[in-house]
N, C-alpha and C positions, 0 to 999 in steps of 0.2 A: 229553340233559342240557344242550346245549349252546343247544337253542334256549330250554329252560324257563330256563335264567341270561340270557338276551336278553330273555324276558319278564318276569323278574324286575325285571332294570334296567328296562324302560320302565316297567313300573308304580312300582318307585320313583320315577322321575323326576317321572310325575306326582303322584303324593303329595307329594313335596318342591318340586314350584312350586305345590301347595296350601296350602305351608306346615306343612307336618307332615312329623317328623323319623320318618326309617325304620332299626328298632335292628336284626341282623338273628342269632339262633344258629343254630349249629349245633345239631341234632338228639342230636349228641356234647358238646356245650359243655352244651345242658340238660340231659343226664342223668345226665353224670360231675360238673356244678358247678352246683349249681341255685341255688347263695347266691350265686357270684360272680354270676349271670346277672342276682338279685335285687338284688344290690347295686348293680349297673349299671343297672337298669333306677327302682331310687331315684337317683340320681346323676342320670340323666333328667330325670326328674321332678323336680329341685331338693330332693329330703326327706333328711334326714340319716339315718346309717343305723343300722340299730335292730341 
């Protein structure tokens, strides 16, 4: 686990000196809150939310 969160962050990183923003859920966060996840992920995206 410890090394896939090491791999995790460097591929963030380079995604984020791409320029592109890294959102990131939990597996728990999407299946207990799928609206909050939705709603954040419009928030992102600058959309107001429906």
């Amino acid at each position: 686990a410890l090394l896939d969160r090491e791999a995790d962050m460097e591929r963030d990183a380079r995604l984020t000196a791409m320029g592109l923003r890294v959102m990131r859920f939990s597996y728990r966060r999407l299946t207990r809150d799928p609206e909050g996840v939705y709603v954040d992920l419009r928030g992102a995206l600058g959309l107001a939310a429906a």
